[in-house]
C-alpha positions in Angstrom: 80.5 87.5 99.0 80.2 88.6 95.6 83.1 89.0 93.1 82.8 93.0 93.6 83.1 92.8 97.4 85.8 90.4 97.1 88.2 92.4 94.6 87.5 95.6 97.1 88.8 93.1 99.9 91.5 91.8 98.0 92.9 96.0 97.4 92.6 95.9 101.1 94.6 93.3 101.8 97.4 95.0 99.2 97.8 97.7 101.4 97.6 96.1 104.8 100.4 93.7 103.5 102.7 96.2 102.1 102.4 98.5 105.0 105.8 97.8 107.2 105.4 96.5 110.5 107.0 94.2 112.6 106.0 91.1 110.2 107.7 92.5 107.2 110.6 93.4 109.9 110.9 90.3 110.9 110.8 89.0 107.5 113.4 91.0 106.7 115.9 90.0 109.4 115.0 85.9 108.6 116.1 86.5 105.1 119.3 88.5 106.1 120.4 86.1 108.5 119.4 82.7 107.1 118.7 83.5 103.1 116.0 82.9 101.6 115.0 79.1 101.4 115.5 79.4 104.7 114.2 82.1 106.4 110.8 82.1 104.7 109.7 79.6 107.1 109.6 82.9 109.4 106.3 83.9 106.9 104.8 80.8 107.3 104.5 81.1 111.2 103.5 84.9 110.3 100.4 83.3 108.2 99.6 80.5 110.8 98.9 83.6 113.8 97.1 85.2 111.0 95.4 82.2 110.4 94.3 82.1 114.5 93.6 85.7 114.4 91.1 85.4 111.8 89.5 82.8 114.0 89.3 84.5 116.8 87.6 87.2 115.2 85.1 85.1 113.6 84.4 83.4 116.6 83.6 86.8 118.0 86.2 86.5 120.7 87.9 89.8 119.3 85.5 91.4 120.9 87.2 90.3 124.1 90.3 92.7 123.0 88.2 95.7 122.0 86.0 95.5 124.9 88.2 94.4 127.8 91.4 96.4 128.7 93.6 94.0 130.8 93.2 91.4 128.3 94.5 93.9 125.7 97.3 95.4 127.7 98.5 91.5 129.0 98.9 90.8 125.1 100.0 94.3 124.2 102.8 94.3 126.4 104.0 90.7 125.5 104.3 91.6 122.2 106.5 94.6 123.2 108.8 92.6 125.2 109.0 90.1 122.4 109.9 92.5 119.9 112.8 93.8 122.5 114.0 90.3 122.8 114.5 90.6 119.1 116.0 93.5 118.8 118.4 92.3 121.4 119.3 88.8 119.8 119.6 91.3 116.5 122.2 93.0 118.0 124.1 90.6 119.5 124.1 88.1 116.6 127.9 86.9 115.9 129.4 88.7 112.2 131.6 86.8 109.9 132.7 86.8 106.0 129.6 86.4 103.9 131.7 83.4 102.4 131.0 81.9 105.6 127.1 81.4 105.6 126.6 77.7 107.0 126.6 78.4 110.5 123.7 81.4 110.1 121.8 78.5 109.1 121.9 76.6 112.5 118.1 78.2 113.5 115.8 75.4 113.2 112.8 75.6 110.4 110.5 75.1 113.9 112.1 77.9 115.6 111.6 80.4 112.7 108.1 79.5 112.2 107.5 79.6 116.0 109.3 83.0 115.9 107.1 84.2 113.5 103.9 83.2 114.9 104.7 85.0 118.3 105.2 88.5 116.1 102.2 88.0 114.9 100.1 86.4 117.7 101.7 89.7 119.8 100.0 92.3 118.5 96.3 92.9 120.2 96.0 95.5 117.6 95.9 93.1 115.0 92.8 91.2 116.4 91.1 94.3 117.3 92.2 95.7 113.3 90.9 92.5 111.9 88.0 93.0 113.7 86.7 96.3 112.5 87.6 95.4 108.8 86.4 91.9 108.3 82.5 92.6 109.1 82.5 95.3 106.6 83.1 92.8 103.8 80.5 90.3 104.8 77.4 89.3 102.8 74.9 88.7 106.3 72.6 87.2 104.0 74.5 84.1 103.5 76.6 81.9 105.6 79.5 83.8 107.5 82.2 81.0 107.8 82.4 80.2 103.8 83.1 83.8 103.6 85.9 84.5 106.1 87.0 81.3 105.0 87.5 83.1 101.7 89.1 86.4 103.5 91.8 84.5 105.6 92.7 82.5 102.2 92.9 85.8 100.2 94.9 87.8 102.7 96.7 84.9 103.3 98.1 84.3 100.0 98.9 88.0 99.5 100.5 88.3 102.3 102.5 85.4 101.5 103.8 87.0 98.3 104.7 90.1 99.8 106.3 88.7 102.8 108.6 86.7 99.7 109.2 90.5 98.3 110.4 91.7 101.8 112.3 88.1 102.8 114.2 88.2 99.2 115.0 91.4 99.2 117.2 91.1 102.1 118.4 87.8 101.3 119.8 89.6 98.0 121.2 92.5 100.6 123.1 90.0 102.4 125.4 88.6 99.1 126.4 92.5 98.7 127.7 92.4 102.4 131.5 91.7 102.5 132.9 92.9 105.6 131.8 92.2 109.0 131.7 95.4 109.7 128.7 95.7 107.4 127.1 93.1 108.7 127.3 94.4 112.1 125.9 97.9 111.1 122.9 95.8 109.2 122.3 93.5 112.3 122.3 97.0 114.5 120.2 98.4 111.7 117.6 95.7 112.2 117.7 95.6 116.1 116.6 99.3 116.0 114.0 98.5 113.9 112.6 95.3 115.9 113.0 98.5 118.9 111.3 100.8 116.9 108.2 98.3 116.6 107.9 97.8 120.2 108.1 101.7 120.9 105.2 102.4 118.2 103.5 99.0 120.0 103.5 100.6 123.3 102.1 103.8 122.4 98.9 101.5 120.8 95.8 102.4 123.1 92.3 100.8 122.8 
C-alpha cells in the first residue's frame, strides 16, 4: 500500500468514524452512565468486533453476508433486538444526585467491553460496508494480509480517538446534570436513540 493510498484510506476512515451510529451511541451512554475512565472500556469491545470484522472480510467470509440473505437477516435482526434491549435498560436505569456517582459504577470493565463488542458484531451492514471499501484500497500486487493488517490498525486507532471525543463529551454532560429529573430526561434521551438505531437497522436491506 503506498503512502498515497494510505492517507486517502486514513480520510476514509475520518468520516466513517465520525459518522453517528449506534457505536458512537453507545459510547455516548457508557460515558454518561459510568464517566469516563470507565466507560471507555465500552470502545475497546467496539474495536475488538471491528477487529473480527475486518477478519472476516479478509478471509473473504463477507461475502457470505452479501451473497446469502438468511445469514444477513439472522444477524441483522439480532442486532435490532440488541439495540432494543438497550434502549430499554436506557430507560429504566435508576436516577440519583450526580453527587452520588459510585453505584453507576457497579458495571463490570468485562461487561462494558462485552457490550460493546455485540453493537458492533450486530450490524451485518458493517461486514458487508467493510467489504466493499477495503478492496478498493489494496495494492493486488503485493501481499494482501500486511496490508489489511495496516487498514484495521489505522481505522482502529482513529476510531479509538473519536470514540474518546464522543465517550468524554458525555462524561463532561453528566457533571452539568444536577437533578434527577435531568438525568432521567438524558437516560430517555439516550434510550430513544439506542431505538432510533434499531429502527434505521431494520430498514437495512442487502
Amino acid at each position: 500500500m503506498s503512502y498515497q493510498m494510505w492517507f486517502a484510506y486514513m480520510l476514509a476512515c475520518w468520516v466513517i468514524s465520525i459518522s453517528p451510529g449506534a457505536g458512537a451511541i453507545a459510547s455516548m451512554s457508557s460515558g454518561l452512565n459510568y464517566g469516563f475512565k470507565r466507560g471507555y472500556w465500552n470502545a475497546i469491545g467496539l474495536q475488538l468486533a471491528l477487529l473480527v470484522q475486518i477478519g472476516v472480510v479478509a478471509a473473504g467470509a463477507g461475502v457470505l453476508f452479501a451473497t446469502t440473505p438468511l445469514a444477513f437477516l439472522i444477524v441483522k435482526w439480532f442486532g435490532v433486538g440488541y439495540l432494543l434491549y438497550l434502549a430499554y435498560l436506557q430507560w429504566k436505569a435508576p436516577v440519583q444526585s450526580i453527587e452520588i456517582q459510585t453505584d453507576l459504577k457497579q458495571k463490570s470493565v468485562m461487561k462494558l467491553v462485552i457490550s460493546g463488542f455485540f453493537v458492533n458484531m450486530s450490524n451485518p451492514k458493517a461486514i458487508v460496508f467493510l467489504l466493499a471499501v477495503l478492496p478498493q484500497f489494496l495494492d493486488l500486487s503485493k501481499p494482501q494480509w500486511p496490508q489489511y493488517l495496516i487498514m484495521a490498525c489505522t481505522m482502529i486507532a482513529i476510531d479509538l480517538i473519536v470514540m474518546a471525543g464522543y465517550t468524554g463529551l458525555a462524561a463532561k454532560v453528566l457533571r452539568l446534570l444536577k437533578s434527577p429529573r435531568q438525568q432521567k430526561v438524558m437516560n430517555r434521551t439516550f434510550a430513544g436513540l439506542f431505538a432510533g438505531a434499531a429502527f434505521l437497522l431494520s430498514l437495512v436491506h442487502q
